[in-house]
Backbone of each chain as nested JSON, in Angstrom:
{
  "chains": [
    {"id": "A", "residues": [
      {"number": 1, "name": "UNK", "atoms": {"N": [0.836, -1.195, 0.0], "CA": [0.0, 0.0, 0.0], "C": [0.877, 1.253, 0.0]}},
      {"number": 2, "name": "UNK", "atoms": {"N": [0.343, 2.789, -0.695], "CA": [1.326, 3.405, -0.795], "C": [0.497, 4.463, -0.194]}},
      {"number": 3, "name": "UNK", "atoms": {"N": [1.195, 5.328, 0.637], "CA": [0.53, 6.485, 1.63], "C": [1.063, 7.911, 0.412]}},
      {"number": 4, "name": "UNK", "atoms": {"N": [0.606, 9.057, 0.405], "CA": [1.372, 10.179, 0.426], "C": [0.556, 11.054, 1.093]}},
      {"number": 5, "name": "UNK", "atoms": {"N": [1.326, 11.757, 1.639], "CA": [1.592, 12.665, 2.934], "C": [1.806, 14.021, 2.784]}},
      {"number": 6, "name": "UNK", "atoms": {"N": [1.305, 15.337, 2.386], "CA": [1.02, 16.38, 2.356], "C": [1.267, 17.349, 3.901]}},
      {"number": 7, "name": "UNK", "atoms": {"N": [2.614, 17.985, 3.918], "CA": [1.969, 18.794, 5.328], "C": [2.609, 19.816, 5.065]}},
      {"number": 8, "name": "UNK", "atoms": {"N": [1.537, 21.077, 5.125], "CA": [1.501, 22.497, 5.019], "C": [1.854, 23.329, 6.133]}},
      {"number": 9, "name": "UNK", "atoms": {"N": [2.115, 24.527, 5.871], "CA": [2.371, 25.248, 7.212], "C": [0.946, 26.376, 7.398]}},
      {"number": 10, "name": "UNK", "atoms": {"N": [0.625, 26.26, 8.555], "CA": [-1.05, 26.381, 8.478], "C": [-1.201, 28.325, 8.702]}},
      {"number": 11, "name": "UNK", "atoms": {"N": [-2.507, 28.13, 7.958], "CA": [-2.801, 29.532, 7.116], "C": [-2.164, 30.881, 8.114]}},
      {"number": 12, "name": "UNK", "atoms": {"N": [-2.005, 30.526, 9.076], "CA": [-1.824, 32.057, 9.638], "C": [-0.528, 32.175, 10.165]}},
      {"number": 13, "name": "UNK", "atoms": {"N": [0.535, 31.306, 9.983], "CA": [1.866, 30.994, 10.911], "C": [2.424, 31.334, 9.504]}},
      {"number": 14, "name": "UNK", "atoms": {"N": [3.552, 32.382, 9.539], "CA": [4.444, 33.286, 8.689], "C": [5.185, 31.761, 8.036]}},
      {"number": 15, "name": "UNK", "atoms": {"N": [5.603, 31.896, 6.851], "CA": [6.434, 30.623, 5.7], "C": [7.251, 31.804, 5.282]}},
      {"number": 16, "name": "UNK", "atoms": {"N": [8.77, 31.812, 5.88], "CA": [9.921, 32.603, 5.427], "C": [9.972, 32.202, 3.892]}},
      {"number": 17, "name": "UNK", "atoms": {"N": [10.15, 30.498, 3.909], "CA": [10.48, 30.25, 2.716], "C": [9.998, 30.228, 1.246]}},
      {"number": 18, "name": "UNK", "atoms": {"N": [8.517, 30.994, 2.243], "CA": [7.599, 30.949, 1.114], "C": [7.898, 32.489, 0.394]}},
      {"number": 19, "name": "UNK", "atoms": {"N": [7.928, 33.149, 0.954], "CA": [8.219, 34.414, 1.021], "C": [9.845, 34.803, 0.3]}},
      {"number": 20, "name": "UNK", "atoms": {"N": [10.452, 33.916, 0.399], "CA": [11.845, 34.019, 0.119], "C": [11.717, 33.556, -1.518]}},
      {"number": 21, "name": "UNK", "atoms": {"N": [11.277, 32.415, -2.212], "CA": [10.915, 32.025, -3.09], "C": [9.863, 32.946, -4.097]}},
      {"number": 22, "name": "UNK", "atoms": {"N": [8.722, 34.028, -3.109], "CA": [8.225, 34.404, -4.08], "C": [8.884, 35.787, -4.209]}},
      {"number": 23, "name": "UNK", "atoms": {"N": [10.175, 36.268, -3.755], "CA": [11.056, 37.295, -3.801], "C": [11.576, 36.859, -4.907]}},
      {"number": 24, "name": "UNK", "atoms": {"N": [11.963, 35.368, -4.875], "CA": [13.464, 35.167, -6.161], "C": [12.402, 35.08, -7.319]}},
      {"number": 25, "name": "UNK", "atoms": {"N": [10.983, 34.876, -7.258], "CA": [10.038, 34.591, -8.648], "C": [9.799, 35.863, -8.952]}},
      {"number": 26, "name": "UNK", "atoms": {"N": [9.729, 37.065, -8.029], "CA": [9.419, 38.234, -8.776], "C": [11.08, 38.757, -9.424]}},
      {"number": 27, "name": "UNK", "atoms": {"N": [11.716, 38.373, -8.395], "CA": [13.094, 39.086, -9.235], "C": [13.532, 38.529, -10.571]}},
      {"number": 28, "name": "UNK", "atoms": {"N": [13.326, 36.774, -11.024], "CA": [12.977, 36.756, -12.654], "C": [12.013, 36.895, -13.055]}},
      {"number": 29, "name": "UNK", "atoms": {"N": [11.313, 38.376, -12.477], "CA": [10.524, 38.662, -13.64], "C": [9.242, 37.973, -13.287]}},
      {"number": 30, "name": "UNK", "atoms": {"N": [8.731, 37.174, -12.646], "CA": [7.109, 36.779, -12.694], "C": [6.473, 37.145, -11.685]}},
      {"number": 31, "name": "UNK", "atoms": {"N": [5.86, 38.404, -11.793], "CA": [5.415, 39.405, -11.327], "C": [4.21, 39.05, -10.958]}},
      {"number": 32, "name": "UNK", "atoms": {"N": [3.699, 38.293, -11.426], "CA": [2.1, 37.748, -11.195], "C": [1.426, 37.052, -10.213]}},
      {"number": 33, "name": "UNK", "atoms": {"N": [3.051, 36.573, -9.448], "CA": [3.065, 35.843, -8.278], "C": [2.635, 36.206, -7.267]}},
      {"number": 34, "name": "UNK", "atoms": {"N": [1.305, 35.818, -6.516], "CA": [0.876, 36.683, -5.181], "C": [1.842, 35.96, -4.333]}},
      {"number": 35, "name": "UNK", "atoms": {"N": [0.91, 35.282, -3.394], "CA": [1.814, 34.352, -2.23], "C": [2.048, 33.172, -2.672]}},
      {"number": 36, "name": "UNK", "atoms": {"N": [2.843, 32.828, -1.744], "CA": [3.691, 31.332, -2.466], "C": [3.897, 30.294, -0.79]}},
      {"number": 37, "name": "UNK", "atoms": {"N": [3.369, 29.536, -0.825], "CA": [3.121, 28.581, 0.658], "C": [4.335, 27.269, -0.042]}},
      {"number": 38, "name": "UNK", "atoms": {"N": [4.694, 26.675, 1.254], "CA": [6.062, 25.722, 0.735], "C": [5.555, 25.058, 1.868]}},
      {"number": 39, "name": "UNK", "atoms": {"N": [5.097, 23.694, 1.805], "CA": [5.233, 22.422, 2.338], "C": [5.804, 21.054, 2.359]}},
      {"number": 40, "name": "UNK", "atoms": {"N": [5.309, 20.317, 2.799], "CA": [6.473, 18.678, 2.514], "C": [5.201, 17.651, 1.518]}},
      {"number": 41, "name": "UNK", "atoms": {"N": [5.884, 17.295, 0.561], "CA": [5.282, 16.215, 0.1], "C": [6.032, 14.966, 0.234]}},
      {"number": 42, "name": "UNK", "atoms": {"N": [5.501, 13.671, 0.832], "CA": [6.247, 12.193, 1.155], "C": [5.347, 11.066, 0.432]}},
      {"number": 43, "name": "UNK", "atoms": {"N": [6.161, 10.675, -0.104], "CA": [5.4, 8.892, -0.591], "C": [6.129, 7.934, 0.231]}},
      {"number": 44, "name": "UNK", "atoms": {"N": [5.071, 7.51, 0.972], "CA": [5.587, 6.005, 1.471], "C": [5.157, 4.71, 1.344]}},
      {"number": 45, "name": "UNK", "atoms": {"N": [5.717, 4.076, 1.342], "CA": [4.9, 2.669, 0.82], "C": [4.902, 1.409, 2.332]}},
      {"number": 46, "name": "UNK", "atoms": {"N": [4.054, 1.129, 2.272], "CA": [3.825, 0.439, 3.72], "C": [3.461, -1.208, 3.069]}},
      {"number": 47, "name": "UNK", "atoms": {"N": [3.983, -1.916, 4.343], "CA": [3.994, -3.5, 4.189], "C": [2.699, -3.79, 4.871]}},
      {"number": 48, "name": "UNK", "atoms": {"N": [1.277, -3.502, 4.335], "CA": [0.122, -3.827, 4.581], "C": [-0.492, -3.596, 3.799]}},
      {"number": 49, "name": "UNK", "atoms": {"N": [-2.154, -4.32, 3.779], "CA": [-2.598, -4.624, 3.014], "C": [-3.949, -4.221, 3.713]}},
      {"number": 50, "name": "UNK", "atoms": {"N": [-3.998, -4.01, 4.761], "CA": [-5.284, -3.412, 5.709], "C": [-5.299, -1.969, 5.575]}},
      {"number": 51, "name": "UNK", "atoms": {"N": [-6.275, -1.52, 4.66], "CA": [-6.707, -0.059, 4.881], "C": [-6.559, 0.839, 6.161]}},
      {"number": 52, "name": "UNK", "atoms": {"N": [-7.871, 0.29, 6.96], "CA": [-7.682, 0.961, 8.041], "C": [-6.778, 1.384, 9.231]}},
      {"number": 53, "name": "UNK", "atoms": {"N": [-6.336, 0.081, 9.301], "CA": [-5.304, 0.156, 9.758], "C": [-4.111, 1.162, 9.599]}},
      {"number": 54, "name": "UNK", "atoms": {"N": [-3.809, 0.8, 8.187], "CA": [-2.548, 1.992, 7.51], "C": [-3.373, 3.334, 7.954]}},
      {"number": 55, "name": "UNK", "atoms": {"N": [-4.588, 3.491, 7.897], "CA": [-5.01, 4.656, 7.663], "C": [-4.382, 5.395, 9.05]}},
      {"number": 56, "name": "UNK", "atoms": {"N": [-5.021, 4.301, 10.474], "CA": [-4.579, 4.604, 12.38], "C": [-3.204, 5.128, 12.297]}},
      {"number": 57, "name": "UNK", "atoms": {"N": [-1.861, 3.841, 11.074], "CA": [-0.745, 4.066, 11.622], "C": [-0.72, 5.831, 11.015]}},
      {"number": 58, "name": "UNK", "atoms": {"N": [-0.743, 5.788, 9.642], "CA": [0.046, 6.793, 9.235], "C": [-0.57, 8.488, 9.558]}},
      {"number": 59, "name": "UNK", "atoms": {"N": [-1.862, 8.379, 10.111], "CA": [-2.557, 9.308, 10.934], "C": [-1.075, 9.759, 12.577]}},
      {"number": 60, "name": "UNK", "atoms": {"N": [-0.929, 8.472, 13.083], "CA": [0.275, 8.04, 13.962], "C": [1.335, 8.885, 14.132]}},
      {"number": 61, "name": "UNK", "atoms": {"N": [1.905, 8.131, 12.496], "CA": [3.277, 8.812, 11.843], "C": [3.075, 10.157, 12.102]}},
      {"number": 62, "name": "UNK", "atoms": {"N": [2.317, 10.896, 11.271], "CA": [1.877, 12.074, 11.198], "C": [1.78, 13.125, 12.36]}},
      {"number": 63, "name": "UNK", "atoms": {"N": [1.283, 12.317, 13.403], "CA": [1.148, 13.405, 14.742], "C": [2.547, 13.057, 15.462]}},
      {"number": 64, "name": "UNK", "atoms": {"N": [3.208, 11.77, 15.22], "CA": [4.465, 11.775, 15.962], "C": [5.341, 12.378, 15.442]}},
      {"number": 65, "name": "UNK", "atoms": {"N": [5.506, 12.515, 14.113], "CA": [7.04, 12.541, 13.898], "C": [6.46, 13.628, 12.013]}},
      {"number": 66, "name": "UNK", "atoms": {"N": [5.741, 13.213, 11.37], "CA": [6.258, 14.123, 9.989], "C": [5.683, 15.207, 10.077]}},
      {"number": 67, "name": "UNK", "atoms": {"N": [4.628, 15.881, 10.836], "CA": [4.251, 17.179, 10.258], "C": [4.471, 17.336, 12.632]}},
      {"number": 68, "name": "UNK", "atoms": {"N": [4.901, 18.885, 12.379], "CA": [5.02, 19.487, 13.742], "C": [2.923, 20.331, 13.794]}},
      {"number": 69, "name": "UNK", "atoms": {"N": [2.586, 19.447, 14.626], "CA": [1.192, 19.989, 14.238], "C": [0.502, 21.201, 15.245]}},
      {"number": 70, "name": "UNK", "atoms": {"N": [1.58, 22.028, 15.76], "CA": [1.567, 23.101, 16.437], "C": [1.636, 23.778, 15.16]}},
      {"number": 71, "name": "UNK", "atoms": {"N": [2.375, 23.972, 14.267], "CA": [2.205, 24.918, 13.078], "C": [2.125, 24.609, 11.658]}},
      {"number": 72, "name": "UNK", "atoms": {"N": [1.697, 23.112, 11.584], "CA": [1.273, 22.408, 10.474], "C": [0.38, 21.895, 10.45]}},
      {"number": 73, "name": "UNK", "atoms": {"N": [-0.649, 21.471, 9.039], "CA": [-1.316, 20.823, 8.943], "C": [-1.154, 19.626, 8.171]}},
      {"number": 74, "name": "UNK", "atoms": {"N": [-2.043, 18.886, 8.419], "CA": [-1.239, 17.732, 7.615], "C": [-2.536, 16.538, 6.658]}},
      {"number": 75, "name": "UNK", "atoms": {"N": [-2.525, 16.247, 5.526], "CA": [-3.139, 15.724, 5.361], "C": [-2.545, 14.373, 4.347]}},
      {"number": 76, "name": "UNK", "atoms": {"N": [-3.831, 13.373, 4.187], "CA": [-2.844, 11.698, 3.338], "C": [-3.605, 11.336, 2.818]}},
      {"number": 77, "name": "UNK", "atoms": {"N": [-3.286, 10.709, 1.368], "CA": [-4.114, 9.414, 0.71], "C": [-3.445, 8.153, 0.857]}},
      {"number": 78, "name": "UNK", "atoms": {"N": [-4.456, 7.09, 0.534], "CA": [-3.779, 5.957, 0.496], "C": [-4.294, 5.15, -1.017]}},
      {"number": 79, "name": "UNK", "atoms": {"N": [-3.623, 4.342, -1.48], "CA": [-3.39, 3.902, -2.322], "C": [-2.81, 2.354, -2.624]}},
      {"number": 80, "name": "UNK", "atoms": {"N": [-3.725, 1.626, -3.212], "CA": [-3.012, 0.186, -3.971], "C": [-3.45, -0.65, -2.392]}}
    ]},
    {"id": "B", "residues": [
      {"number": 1, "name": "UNK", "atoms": {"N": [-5.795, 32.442, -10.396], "CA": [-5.708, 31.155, -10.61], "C": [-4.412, 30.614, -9.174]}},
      {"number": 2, "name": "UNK", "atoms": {"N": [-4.443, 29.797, -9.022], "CA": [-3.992, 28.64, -7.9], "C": [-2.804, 28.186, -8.866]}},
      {"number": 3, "name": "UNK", "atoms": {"N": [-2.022, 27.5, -8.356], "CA": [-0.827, 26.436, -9.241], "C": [-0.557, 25.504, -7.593]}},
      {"number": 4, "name": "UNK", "atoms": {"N": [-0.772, 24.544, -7.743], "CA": [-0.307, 23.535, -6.968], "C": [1.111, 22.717, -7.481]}},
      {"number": 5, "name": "UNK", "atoms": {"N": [2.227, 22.947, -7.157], "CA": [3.435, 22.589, -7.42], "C": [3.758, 21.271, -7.221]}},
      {"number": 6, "name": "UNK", "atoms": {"N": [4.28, 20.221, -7.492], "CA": [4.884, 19.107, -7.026], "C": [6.407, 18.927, -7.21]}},
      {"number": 7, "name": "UNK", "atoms": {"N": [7.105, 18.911, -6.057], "CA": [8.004, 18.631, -6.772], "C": [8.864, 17.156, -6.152]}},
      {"number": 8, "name": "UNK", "atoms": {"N": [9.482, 16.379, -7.199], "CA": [9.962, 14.92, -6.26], "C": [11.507, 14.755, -6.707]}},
      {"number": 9, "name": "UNK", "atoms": {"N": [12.018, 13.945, -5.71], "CA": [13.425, 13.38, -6.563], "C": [13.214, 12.253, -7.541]}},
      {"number": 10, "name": "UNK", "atoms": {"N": [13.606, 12.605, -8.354], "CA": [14.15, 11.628, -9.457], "C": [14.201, 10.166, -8.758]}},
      {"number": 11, "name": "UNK", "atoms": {"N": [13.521, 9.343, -9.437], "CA": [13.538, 7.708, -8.756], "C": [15.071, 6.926, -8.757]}},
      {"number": 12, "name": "UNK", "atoms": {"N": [15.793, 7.378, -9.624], "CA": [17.205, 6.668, -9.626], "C": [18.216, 7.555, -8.75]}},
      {"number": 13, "name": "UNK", "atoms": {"N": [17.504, 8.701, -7.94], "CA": [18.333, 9.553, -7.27], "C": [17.889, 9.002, -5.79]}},
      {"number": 14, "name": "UNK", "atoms": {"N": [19.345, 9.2, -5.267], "CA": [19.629, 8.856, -3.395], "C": [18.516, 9.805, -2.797]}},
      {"number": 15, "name": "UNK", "atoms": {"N": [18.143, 9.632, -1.967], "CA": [17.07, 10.288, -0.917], "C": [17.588, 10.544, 0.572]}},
      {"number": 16, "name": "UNK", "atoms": {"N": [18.881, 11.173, 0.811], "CA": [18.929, 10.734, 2.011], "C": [18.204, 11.253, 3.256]}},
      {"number": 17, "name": "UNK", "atoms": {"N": [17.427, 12.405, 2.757], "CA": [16.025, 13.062, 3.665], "C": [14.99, 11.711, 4.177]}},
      {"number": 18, "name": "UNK", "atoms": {"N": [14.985, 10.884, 3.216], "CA": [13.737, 10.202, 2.986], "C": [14.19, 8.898, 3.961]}},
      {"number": 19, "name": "UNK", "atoms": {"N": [15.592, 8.093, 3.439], "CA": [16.512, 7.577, 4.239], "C": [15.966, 7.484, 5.794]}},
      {"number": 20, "name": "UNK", "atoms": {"N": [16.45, 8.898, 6.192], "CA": [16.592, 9.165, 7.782], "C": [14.834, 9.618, 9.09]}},
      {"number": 21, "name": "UNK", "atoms": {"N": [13.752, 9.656, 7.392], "CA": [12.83, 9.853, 7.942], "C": [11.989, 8.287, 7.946]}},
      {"number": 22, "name": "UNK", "atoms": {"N": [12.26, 7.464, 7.217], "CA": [12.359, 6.405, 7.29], "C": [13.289, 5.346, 8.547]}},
      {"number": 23, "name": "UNK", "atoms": {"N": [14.476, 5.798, 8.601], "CA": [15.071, 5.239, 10.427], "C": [14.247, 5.651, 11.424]}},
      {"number": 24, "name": "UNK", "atoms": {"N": [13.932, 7.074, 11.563], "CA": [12.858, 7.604, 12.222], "C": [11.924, 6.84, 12.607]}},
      {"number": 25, "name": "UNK", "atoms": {"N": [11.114, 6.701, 11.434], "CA": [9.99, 5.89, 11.919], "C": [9.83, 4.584, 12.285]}},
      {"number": 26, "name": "UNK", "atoms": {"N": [11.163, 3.291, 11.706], "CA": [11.535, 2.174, 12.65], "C": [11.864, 2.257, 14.019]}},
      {"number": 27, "name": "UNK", "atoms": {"N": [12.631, 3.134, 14.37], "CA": [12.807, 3.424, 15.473], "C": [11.658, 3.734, 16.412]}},
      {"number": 28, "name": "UNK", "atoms": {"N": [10.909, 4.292, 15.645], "CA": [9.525, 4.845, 16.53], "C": [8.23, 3.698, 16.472]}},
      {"number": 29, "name": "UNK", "atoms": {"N": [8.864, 2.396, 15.761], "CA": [7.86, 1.311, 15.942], "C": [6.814, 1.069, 14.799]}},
      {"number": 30, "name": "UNK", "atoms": {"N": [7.334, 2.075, 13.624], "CA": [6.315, 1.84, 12.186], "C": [7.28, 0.905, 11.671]}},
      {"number": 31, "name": "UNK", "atoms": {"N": [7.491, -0.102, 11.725], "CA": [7.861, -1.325, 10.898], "C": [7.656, -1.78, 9.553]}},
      {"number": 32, "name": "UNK", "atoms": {"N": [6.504, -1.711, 9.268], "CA": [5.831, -1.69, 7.897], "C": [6.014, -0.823, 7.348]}},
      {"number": 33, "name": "UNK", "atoms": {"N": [7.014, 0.364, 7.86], "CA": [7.379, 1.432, 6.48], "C": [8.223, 0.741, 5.794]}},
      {"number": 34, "name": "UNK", "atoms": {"N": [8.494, 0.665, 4.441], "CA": [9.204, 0.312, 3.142], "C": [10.003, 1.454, 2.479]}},
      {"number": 35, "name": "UNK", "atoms": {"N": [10.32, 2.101, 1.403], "CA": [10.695, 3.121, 0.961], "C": [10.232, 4.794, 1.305]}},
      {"number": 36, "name": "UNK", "atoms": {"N": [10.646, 4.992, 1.943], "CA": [10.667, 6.964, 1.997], "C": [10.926, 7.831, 1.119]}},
      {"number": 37, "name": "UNK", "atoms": {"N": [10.167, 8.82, 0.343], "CA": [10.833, 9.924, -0.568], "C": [10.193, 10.971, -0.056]}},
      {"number": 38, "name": "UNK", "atoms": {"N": [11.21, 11.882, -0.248], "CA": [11.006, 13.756, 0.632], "C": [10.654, 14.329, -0.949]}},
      {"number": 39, "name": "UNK", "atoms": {"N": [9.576, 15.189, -0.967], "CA": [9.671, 16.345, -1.887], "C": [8.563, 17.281, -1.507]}},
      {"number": 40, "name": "UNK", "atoms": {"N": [8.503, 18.177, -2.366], "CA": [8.259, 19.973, -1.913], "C": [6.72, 20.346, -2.601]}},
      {"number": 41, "name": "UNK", "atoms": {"N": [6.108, 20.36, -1.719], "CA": [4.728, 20.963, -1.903], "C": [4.59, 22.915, -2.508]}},
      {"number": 42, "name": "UNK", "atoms": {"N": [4.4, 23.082, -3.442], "CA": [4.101, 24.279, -2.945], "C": [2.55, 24.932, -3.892]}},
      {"number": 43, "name": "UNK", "atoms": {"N": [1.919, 26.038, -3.368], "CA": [1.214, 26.416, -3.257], "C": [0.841, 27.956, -3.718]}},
      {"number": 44, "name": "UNK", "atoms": {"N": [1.066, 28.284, -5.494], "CA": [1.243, 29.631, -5.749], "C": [0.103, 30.345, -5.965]}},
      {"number": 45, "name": "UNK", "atoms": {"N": [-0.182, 31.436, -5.907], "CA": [-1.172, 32.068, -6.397], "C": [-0.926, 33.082, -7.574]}},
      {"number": 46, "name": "UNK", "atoms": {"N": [-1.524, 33.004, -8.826], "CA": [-1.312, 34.021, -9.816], "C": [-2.416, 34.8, -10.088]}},
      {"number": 47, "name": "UNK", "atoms": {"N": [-1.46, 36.367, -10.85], "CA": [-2.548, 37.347, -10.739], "C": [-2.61, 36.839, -12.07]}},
      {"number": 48, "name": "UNK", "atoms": {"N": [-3.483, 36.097, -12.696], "CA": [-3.574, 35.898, -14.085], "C": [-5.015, 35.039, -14.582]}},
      {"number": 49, "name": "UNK", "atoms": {"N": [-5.965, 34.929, -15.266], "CA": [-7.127, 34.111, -15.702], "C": [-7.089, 33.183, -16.936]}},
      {"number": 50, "name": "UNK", "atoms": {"N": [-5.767, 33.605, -17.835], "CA": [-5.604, 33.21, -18.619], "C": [-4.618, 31.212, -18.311]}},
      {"number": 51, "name": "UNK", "atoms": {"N": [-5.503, 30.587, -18.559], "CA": [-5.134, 29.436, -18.229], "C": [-3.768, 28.963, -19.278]}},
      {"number": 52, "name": "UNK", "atoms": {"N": [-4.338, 29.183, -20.359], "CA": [-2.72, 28.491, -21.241], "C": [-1.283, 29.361, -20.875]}},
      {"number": 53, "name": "UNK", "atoms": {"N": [-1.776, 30.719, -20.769], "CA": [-0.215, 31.546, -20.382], "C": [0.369, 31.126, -19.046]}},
      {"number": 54, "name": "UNK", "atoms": {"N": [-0.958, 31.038, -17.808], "CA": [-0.505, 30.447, -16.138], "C": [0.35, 29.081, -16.712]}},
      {"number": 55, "name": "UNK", "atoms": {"N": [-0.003, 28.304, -17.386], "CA": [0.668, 27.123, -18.227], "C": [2.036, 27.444, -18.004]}},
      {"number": 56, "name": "UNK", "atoms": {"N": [1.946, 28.248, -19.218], "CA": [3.171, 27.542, -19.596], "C": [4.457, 28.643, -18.637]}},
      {"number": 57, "name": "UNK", "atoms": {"N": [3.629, 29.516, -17.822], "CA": [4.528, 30.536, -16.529], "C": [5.298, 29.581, -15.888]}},
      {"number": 58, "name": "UNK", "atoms": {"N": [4.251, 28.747, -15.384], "CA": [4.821, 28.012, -14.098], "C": [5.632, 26.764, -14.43]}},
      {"number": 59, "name": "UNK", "atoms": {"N": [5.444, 26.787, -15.828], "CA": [6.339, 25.551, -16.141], "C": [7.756, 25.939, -16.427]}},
      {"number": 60, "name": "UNK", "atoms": {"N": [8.099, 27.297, -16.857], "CA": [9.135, 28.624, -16.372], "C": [9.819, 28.261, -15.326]}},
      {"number": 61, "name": "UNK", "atoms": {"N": [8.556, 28.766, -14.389], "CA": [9.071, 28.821, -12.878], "C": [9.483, 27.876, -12.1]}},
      {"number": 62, "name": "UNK", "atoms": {"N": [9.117, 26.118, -12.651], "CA": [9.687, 25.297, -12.354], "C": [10.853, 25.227, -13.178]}},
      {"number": 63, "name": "UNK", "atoms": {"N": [11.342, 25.005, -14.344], "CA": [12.523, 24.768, -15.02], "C": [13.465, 25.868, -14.239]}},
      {"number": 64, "name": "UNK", "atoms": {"N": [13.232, 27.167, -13.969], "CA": [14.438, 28.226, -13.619], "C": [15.183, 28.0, -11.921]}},
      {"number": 65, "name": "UNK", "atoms": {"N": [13.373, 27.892, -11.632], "CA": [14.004, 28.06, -9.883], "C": [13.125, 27.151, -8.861]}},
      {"number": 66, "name": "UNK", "atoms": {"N": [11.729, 26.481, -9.122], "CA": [11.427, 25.911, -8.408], "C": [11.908, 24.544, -8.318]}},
      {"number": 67, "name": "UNK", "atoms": {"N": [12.418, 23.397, -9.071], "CA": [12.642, 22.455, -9.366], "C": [14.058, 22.364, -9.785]}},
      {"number": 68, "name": "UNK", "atoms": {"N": [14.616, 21.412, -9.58], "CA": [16.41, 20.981, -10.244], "C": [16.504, 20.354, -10.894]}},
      {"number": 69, "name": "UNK", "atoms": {"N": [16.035, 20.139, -12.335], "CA": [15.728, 19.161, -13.336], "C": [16.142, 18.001, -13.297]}},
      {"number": 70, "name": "UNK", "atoms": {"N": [17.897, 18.912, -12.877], "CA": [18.928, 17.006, -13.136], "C": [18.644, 16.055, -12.202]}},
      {"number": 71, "name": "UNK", "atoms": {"N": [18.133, 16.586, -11.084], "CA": [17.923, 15.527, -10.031], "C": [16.39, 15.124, -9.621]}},
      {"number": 72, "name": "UNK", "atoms": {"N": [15.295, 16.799, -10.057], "CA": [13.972, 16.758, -9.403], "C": [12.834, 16.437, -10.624]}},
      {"number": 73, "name": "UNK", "atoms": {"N": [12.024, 16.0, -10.46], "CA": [11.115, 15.631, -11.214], "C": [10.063, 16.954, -11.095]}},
      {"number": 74, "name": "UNK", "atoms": {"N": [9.544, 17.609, -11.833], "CA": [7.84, 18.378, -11.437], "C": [6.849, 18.044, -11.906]}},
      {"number": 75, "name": "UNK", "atoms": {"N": [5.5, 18.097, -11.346], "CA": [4.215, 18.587, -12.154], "C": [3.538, 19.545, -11.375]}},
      {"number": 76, "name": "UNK", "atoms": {"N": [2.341, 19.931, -12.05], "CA": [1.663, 20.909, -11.152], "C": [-0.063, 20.665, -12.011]}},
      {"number": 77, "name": "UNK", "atoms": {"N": [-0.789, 21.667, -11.217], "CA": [-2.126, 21.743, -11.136], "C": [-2.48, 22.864, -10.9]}},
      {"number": 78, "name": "UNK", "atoms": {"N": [-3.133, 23.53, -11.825], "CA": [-3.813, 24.95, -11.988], "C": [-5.52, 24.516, -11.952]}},
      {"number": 79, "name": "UNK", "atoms": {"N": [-5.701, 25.793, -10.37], "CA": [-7.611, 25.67, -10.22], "C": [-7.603, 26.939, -10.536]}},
      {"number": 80, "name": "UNK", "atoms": {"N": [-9.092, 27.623, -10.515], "CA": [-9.357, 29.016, -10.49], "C": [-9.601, 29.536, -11.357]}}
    ]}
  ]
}
């Protein structure tokens, strides 16, 4: 089964890097650029075959260890 | 219009982000994780309506500065 894992930095907590990126997009020139948000995208592939289950762990994963959910949000599909 | 960015490493390229977030999570008792890959969410907004020009902008903005061709893979998704 294959998870991917989406975690954003949530709407009201400042993204330097977002900000830094849409500095270097206006400086070549693409001016059109409002804001620019920078998060993590992960594919993982898990040794199960139980939906729900994967669904408990990687919900799990998620609050333990890949997204800091004091200033992230985090969301997943699952797959296969 | 929206642009939803993707960006991934290259499948024949080392991961060692992905690697160590993967020890991570053995260590932390997800066992059934298998392969890890790290890549970059991002989230632009354009001042623009014209869908074929947002096109072929952001496909710009990935080749120049959002993405590293030799190593990163992109796609993206325009709403709005």
């Amino acid at each position: 089964m294959k998870a991917t894992v989406y975690v954003t930095i949530k709407e009201n907590v400042l993204d330097p890097q977002g900000a830094a990126v849409q500095g270097a997009l206006h400086s070549l020139g693409f001016k059109e650029v409002g804001k620019v948000r920078i998060g993590k995208y992960m594919e993982l592939t898990l040794d199960t075959n139980d939906r729900s289950e994967a669904e408990a762990r990687v919900k799990a994963m998620c609050e333990k260890l890949l997204a800091n959910t004091v200033v992230e949000d985090y969301r997943f599909e699952l797959e296969g």
